[in-house]
DORODREN-931746 format. One record per atom (N, C-alpha, C): residue number from 0; x, y, z; atom name. Coordinates in pm, 1 decimal, padded with zeros to 6 digits. Layout:
N
[atom NUM [X Y Z] "CA"]
...
***
This chain:
144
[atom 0 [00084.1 -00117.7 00000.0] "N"]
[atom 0 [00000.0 00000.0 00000.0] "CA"]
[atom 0 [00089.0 00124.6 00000.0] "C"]
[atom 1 [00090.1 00232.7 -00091.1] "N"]
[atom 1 [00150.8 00334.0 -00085.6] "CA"]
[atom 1 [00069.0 00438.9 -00003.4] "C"]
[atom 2 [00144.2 00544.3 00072.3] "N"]
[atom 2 [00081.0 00656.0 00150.4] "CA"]
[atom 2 [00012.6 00743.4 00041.1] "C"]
[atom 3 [00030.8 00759.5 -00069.1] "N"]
[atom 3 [-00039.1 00851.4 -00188.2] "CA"]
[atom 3 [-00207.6 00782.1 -00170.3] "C"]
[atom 4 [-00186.3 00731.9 -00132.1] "N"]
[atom 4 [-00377.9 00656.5 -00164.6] "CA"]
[atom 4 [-00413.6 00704.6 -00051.2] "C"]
[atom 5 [-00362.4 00691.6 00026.8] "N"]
[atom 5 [-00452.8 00770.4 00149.1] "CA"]
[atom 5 [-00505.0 00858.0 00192.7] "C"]
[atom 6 [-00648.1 00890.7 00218.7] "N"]
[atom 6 [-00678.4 01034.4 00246.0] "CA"]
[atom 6 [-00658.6 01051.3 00367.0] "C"]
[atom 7 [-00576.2 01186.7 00420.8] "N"]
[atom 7 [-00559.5 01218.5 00535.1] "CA"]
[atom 7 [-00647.3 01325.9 00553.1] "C"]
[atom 8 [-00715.0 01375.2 00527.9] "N"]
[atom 8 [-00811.6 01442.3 00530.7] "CA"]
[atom 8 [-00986.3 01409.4 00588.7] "C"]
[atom 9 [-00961.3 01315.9 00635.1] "N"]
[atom 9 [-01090.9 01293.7 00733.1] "CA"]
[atom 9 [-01124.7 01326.0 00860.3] "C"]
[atom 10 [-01216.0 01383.1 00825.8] "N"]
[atom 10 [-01258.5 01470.8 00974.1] "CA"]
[atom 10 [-01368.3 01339.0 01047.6] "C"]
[atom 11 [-01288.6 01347.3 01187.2] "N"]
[atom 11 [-01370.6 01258.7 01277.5] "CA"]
[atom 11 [-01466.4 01340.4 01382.1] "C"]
[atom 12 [-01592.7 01325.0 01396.9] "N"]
[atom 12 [-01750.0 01329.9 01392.8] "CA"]
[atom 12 [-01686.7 01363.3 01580.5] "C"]
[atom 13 [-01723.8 01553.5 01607.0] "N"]
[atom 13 [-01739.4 01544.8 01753.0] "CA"]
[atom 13 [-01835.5 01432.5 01801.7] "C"]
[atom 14 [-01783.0 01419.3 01935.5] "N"]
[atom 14 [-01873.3 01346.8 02047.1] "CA"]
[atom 14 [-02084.0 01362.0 02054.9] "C"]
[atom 15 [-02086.6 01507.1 01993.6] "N"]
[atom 15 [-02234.8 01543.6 02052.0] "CA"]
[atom 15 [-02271.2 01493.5 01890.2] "C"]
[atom 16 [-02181.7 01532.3 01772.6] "N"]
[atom 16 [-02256.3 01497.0 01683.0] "CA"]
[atom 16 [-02273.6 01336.2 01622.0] "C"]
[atom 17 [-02184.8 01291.2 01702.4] "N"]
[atom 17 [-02218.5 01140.4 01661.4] "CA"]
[atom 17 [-02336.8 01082.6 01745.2] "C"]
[atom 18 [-02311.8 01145.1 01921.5] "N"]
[atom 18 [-02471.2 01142.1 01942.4] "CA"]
[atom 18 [-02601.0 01173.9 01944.9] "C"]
[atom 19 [-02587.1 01260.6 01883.0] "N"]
[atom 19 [-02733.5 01357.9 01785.4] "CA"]
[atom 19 [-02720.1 01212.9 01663.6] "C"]
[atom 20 [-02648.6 01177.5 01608.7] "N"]
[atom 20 [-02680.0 01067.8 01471.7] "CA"]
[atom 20 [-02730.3 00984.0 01519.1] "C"]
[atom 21 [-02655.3 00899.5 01635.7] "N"]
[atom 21 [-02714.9 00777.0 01675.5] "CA"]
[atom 21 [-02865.3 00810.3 01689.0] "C"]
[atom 22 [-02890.9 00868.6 01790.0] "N"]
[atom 22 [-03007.4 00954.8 01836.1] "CA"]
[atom 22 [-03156.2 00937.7 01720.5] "C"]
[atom 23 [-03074.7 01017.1 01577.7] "N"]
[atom 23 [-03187.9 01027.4 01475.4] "CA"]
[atom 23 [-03169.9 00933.9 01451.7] "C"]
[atom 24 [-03073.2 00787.8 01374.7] "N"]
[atom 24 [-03097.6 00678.6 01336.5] "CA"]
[atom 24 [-03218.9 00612.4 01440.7] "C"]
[atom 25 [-03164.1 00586.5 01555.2] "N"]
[atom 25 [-03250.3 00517.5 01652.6] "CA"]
[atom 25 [-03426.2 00537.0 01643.9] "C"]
[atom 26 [-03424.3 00704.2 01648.0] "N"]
[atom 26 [-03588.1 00741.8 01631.2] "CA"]
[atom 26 [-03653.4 00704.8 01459.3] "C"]
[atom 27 [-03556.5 00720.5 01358.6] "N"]
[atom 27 [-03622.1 00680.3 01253.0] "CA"]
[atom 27 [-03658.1 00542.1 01234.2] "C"]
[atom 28 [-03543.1 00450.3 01297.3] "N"]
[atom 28 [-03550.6 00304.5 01281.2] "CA"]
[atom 28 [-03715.5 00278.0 01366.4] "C"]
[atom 29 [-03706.2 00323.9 01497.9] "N"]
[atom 29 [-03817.4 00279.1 01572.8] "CA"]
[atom 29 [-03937.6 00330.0 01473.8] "C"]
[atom 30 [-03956.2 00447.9 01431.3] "N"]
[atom 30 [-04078.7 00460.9 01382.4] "CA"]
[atom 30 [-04100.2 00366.6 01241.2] "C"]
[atom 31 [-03959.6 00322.2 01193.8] "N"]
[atom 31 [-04036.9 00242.2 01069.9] "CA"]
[atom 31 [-04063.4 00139.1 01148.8] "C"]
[atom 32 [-04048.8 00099.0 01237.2] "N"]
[atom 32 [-04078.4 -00030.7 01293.3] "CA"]
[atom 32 [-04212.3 -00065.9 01350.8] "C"]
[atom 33 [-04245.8 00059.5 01386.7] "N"]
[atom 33 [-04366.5 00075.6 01452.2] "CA"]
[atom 33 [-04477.6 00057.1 01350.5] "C"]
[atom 34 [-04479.0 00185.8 01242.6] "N"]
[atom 34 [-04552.3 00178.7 01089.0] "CA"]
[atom 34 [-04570.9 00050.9 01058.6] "C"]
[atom 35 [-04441.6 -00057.2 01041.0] "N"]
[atom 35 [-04474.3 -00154.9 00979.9] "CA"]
[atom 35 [-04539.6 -00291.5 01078.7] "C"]
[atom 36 [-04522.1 -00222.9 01223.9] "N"]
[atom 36 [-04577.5 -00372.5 01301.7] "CA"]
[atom 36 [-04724.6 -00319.9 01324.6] "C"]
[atom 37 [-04782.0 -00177.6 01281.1] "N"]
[atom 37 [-04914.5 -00141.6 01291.6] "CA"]
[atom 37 [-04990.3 -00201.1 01155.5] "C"]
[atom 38 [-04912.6 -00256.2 01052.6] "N"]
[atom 38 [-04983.9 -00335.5 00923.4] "CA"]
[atom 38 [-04988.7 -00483.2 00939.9] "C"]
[atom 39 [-04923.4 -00519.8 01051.2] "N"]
[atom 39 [-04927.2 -00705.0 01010.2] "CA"]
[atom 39 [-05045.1 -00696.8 01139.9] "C"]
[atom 40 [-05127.1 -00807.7 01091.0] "N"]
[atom 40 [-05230.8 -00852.4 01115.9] "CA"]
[atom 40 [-05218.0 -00926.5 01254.3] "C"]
[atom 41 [-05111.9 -00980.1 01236.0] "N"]
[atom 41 [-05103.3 -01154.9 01326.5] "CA"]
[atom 41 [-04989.8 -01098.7 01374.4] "C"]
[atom 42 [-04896.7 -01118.2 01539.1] "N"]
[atom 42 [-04776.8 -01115.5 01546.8] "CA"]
[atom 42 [-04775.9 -01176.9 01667.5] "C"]
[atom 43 [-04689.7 -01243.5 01698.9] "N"]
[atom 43 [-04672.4 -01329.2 01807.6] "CA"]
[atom 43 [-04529.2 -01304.9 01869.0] "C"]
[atom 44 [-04500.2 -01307.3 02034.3] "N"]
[atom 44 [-04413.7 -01246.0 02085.7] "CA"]
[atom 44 [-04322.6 -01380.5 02138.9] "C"]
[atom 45 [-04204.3 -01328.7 02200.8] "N"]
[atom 45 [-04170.5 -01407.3 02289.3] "CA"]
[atom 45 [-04094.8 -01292.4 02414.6] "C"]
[atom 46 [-04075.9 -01365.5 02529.6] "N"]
[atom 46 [-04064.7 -01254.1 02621.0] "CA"]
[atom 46 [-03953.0 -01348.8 02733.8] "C"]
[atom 47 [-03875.4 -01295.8 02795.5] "N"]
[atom 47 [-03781.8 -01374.3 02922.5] "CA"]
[atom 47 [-03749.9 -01282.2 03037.5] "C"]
[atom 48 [-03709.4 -01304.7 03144.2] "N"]
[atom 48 [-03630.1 -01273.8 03227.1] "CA"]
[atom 48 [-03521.4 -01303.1 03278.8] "C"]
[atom 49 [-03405.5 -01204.8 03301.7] "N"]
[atom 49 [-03265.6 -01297.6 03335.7] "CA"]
[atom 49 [-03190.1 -01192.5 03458.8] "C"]
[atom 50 [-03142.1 -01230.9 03540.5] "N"]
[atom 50 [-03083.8 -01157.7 03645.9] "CA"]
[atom 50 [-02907.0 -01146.7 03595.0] "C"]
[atom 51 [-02815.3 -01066.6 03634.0] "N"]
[atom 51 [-02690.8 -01081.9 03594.3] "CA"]
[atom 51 [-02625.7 -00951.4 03705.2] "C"]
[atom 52 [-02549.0 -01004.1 03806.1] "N"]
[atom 52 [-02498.2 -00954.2 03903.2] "CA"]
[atom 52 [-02584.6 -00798.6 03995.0] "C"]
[atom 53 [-02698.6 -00888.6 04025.5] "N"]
[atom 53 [-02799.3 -00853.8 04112.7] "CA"]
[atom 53 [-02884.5 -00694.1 04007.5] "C"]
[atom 54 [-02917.1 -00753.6 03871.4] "N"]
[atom 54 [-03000.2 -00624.4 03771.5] "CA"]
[atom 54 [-03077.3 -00756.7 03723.3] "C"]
[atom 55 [-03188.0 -00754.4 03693.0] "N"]
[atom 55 [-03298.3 -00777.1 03570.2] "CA"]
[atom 55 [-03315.8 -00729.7 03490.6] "C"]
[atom 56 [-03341.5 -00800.7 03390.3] "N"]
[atom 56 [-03371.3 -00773.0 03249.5] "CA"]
[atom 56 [-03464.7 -00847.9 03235.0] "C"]
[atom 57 [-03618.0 -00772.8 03112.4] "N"]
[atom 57 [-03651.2 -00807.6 03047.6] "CA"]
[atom 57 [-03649.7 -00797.3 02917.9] "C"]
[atom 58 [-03653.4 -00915.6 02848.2] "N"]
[atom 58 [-03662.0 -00856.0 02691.8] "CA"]
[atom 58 [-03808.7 -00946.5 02589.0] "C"]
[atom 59 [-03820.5 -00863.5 02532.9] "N"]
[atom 59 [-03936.1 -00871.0 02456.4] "CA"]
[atom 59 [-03915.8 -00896.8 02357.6] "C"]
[atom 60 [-03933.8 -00995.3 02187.9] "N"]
[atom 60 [-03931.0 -01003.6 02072.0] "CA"]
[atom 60 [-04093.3 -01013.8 02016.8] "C"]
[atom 61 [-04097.2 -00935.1 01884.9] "N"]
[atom 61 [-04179.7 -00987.1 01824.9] "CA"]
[atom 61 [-04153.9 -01066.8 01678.4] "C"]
[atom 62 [-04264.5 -01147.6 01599.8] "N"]
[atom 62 [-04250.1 -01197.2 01539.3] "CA"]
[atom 62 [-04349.4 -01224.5 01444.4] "C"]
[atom 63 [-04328.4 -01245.8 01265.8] "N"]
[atom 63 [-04447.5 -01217.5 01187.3] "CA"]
[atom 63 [-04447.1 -01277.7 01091.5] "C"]
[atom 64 [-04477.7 -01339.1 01011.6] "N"]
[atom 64 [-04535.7 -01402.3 00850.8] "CA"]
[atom 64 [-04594.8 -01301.1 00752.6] "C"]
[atom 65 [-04491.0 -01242.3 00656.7] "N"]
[atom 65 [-04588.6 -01166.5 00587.8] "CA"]
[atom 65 [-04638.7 -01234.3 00453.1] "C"]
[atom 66 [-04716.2 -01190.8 00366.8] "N"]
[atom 66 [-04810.9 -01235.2 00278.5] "CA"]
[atom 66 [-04761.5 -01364.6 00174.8] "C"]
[atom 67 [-04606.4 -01317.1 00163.3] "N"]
[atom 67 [-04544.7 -01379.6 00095.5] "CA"]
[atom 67 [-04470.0 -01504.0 00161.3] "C"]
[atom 68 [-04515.5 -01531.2 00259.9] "N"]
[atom 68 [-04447.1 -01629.5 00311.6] "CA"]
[atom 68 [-04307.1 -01638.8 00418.8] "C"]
[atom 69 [-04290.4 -01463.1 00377.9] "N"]
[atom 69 [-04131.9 -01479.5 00467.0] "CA"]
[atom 69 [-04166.1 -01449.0 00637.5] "C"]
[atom 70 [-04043.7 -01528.3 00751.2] "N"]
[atom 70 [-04053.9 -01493.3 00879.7] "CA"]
[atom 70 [-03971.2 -01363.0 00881.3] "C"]
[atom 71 [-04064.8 -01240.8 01015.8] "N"]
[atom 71 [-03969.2 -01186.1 00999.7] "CA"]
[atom 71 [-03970.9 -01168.0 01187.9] "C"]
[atom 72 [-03830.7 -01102.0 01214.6] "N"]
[atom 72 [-03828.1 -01105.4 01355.2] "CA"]
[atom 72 [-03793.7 -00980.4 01436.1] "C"]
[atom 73 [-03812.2 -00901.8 01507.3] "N"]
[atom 73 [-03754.7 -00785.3 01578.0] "CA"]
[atom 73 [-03749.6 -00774.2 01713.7] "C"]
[atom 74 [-03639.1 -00719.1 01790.4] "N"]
[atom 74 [-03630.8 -00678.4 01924.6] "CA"]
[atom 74 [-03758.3 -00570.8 01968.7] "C"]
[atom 75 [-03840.6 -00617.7 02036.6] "N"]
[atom 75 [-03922.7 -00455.6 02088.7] "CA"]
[atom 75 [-03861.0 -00400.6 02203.5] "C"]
[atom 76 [-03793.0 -00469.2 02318.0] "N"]
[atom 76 [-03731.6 -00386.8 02401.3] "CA"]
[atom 76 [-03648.3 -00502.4 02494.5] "C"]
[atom 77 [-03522.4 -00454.6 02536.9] "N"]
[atom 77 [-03479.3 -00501.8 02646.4] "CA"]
[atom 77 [-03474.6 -00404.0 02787.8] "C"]
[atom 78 [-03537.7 -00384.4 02877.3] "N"]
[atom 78 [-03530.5 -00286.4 02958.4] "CA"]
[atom 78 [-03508.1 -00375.5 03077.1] "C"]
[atom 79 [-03428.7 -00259.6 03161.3] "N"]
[atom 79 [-03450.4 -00309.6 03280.3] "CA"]
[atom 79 [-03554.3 -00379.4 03388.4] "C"]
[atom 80 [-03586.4 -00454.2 03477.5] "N"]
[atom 80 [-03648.1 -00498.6 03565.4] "CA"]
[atom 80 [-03651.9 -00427.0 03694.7] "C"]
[atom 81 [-03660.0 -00355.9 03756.1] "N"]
[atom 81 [-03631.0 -00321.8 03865.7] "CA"]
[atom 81 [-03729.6 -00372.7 03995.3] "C"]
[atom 82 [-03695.8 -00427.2 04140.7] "N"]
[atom 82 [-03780.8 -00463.5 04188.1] "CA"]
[atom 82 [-03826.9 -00656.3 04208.3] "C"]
[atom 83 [-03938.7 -00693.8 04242.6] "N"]
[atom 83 [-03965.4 -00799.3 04239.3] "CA"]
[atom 83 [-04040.4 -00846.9 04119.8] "C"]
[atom 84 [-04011.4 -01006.8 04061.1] "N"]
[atom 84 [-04077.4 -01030.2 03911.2] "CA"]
[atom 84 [-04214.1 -01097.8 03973.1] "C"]
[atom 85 [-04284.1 -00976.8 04004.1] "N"]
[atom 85 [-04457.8 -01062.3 04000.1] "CA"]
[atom 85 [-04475.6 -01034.0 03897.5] "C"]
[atom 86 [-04640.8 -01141.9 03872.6] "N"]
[atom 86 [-04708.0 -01162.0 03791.5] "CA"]
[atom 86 [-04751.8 -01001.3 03720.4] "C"]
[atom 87 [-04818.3 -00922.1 03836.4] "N"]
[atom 87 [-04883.1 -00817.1 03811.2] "CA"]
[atom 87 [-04773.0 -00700.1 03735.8] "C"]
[atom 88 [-04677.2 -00717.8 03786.6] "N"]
[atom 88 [-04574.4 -00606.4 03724.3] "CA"]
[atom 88 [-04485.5 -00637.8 03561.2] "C"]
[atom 89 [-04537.5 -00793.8 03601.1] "N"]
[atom 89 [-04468.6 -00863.0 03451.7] "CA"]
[atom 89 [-04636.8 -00829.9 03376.6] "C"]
[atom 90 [-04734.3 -00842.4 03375.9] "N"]
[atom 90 [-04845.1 -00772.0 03316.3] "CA"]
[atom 90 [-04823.5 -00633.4 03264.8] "C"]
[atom 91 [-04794.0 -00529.9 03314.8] "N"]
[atom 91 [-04797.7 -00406.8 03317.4] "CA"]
[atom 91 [-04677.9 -00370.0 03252.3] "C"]
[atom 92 [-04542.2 -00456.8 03232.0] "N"]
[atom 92 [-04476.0 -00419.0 03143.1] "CA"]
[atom 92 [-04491.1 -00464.4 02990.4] "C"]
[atom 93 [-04557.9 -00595.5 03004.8] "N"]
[atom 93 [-04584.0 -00594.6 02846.6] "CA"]
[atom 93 [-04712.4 -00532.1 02773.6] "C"]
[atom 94 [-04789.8 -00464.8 02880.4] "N"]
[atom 94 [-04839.5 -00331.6 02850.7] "CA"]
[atom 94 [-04822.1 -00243.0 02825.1] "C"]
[atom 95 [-04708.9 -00181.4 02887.7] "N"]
[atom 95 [-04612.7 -00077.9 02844.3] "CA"]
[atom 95 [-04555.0 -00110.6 02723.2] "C"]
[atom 96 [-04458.5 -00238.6 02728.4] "N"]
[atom 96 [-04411.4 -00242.1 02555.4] "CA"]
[atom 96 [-04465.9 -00267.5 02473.5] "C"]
[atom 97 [-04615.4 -00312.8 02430.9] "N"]
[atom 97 [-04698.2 -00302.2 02374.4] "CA"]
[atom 97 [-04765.2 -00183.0 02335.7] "C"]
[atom 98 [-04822.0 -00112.0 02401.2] "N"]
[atom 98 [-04865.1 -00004.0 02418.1] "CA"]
[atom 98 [-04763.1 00155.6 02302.5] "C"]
[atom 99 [-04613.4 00093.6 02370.2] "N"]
[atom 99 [-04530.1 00179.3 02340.5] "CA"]
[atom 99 [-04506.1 00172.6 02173.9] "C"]
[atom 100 [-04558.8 00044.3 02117.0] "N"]
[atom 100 [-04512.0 00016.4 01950.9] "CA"]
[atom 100 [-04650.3 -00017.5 01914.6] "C"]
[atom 101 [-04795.8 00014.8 01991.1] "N"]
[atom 101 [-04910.1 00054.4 01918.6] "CA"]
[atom 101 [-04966.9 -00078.5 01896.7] "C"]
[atom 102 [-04946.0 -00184.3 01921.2] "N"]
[atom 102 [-04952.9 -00285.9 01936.4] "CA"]
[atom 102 [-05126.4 -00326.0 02026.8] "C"]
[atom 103 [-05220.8 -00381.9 01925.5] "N"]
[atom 103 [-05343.8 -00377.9 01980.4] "CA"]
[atom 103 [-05353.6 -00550.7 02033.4] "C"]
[atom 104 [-05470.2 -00578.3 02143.2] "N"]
[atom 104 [-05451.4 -00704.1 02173.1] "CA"]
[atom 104 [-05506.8 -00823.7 02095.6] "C"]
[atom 105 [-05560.9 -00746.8 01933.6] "N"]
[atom 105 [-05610.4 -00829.1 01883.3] "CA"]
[atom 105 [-05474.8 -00926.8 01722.6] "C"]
[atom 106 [-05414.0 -00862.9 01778.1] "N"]
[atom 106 [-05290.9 -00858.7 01689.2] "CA"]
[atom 106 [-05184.5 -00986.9 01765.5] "C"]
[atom 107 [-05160.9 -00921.3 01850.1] "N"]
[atom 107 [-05106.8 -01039.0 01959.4] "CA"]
[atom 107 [-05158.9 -01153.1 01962.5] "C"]
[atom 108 [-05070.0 -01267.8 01888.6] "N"]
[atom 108 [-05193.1 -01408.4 01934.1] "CA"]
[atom 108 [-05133.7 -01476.9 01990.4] "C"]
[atom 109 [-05008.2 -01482.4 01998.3] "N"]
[atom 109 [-04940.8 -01581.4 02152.0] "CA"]
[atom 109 [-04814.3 -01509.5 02196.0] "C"]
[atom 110 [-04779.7 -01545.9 02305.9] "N"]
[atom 110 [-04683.7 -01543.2 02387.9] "CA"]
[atom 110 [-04591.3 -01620.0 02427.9] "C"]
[atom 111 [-04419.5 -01680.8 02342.8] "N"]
[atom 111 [-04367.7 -01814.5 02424.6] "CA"]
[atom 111 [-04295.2 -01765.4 02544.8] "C"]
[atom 112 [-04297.9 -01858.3 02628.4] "N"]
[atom 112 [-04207.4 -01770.4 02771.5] "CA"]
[atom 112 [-04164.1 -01931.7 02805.4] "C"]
[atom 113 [-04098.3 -01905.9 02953.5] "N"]
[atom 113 [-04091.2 -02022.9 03012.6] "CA"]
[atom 113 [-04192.1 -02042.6 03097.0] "C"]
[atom 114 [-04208.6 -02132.9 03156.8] "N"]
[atom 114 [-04310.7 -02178.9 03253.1] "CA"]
[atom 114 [-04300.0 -02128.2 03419.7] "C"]
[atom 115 [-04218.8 -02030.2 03392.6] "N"]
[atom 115 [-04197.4 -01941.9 03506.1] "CA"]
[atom 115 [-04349.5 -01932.6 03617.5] "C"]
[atom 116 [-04382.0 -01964.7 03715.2] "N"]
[atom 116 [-04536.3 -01935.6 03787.2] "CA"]
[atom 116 [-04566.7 -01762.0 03781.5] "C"]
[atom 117 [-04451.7 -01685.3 03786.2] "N"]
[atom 117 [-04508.3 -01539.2 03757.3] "CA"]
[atom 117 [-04562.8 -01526.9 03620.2] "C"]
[atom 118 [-04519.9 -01586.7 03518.5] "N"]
[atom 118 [-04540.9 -01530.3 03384.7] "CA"]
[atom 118 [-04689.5 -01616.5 03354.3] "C"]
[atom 119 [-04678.6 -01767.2 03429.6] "N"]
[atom 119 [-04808.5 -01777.7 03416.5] "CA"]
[atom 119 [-04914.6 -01781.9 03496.7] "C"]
[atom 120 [-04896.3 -01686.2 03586.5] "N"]
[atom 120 [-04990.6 -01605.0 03626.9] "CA"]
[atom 120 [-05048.5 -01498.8 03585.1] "C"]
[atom 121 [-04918.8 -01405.4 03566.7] "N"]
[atom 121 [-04959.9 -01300.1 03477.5] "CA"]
[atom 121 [-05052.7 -01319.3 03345.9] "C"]
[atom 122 [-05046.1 -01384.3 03278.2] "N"]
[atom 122 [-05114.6 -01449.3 03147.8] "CA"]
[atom 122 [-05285.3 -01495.3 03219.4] "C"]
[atom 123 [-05267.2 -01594.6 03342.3] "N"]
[atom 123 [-05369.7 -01619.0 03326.9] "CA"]
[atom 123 [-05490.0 -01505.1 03401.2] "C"]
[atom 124 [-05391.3 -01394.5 03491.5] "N"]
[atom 124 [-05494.5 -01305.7 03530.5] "CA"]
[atom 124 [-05532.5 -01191.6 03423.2] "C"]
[atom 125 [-05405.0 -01138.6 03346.3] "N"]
[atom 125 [-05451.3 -01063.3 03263.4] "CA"]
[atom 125 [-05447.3 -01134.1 03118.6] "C"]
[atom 126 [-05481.8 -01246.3 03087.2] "N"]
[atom 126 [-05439.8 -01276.7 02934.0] "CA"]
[atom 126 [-05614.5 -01243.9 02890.1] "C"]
[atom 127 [-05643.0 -01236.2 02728.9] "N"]
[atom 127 [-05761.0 -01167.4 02663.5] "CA"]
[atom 127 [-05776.4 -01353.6 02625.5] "C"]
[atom 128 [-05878.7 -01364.9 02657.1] "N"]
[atom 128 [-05938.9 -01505.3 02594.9] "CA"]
[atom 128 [-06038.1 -01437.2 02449.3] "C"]
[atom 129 [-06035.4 -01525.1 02372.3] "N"]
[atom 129 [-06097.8 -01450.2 02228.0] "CA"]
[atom 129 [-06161.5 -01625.6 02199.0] "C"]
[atom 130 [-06296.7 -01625.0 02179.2] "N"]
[atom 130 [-06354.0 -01815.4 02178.3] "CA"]
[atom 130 [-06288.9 -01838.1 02265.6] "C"]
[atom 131 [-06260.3 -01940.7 02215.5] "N"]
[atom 131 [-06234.0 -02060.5 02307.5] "CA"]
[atom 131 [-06045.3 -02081.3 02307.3] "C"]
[atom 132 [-05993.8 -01950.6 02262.8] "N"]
[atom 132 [-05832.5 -01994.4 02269.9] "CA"]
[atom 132 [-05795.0 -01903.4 02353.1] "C"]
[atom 133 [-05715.5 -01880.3 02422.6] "N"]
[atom 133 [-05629.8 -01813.6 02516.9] "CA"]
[atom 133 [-05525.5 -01703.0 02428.6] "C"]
[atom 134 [-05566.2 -01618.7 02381.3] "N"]
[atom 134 [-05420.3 -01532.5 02345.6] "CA"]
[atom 134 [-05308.6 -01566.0 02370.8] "C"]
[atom 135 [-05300.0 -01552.1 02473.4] "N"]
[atom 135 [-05158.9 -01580.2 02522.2] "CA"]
[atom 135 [-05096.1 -01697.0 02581.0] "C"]
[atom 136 [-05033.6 -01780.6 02510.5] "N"]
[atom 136 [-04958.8 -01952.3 02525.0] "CA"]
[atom 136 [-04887.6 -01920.7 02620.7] "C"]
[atom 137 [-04849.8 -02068.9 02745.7] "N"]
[atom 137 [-04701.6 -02066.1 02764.6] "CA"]
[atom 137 [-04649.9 -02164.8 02736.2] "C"]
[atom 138 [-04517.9 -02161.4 02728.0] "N"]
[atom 138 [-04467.2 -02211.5 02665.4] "CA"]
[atom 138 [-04388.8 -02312.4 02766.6] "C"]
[atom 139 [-04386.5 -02445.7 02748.9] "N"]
[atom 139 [-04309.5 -02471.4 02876.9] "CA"]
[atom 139 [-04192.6 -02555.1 02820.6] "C"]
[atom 140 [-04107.9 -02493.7 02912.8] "N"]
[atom 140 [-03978.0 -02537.9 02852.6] "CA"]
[atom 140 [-03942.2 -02709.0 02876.5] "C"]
[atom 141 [-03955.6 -02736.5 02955.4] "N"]
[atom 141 [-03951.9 -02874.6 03054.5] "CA"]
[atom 141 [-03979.8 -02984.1 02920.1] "C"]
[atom 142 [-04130.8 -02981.1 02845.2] "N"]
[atom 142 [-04127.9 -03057.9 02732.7] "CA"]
[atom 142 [-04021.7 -03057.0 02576.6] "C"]
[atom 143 [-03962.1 -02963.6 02586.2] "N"]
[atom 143 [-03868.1 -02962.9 02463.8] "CA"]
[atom 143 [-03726.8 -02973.4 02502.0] "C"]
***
């Protein structure tokens, strides 16, 4: 490699303006994401909890089939946990992340989790029964 090819002339991106970019990427990405999970019909989630040197996390995925046959998959949120994992508070956050990407409960048709007793509690106090199916599955890990 000769030094003639090289441009020395690149200006590297202050601190505020690379985080003003991240910033707008982040808000444009979320809103196409949002637009496009407010058109699919059907979407089905999966959701966990994991502790890692005394913090919780939850994280949320959704997931979709569009017309043509293809799967497609996205992160809706990993946020913190703070507190104890009841049922009622594990309710109220996938209300919140639902809520937050416009996400109606008729859209939602299952839920895989583990067989955690909070998560299926939560499901069975707040899950939307529609006939005779349960919206929201669990999923139990123990059989697979």
């Amino acid at each position: 490699m000769i030094f003639s090819d090289i441009n020395f002339k690149l200006e590297v991106p202050s601190r505020r303006t690379l985080v003003r970019r991240i910033d707008n990427d982040y808000n444009r990405i979320v809103n196409n994401l949002k637009q496009t999970l407010q058109s699919i019909k059907y979407i089905s989630t999966t959701a966990d909890i994991w502790s890692t040197k005394h913090k919780s996390f939850m994280g949320v995925t959704a997931h979709w089939i569009t017309e043509d046959l293809k799967r497609n998959s996205c992160v809706l949120d990993c946020r913190r946990f703070k507190g104890t994992h009841s049922y009622d508070r594990i309710a109220e956050m996938f209300l919140d992340i639902y809520s937050e990407y416009g996400l109606k409960h008729e859209q939602v048709i299952s839920t895989v989790t583990d067989n955690g007793s909070n998560f299926v509690k939560a499901f069975a106090e707040f899950g939307i029964a529609q006939g005779i199916f349960i919206v929201i599955f669990i999923f139990i890990a123990n059989i697979l």
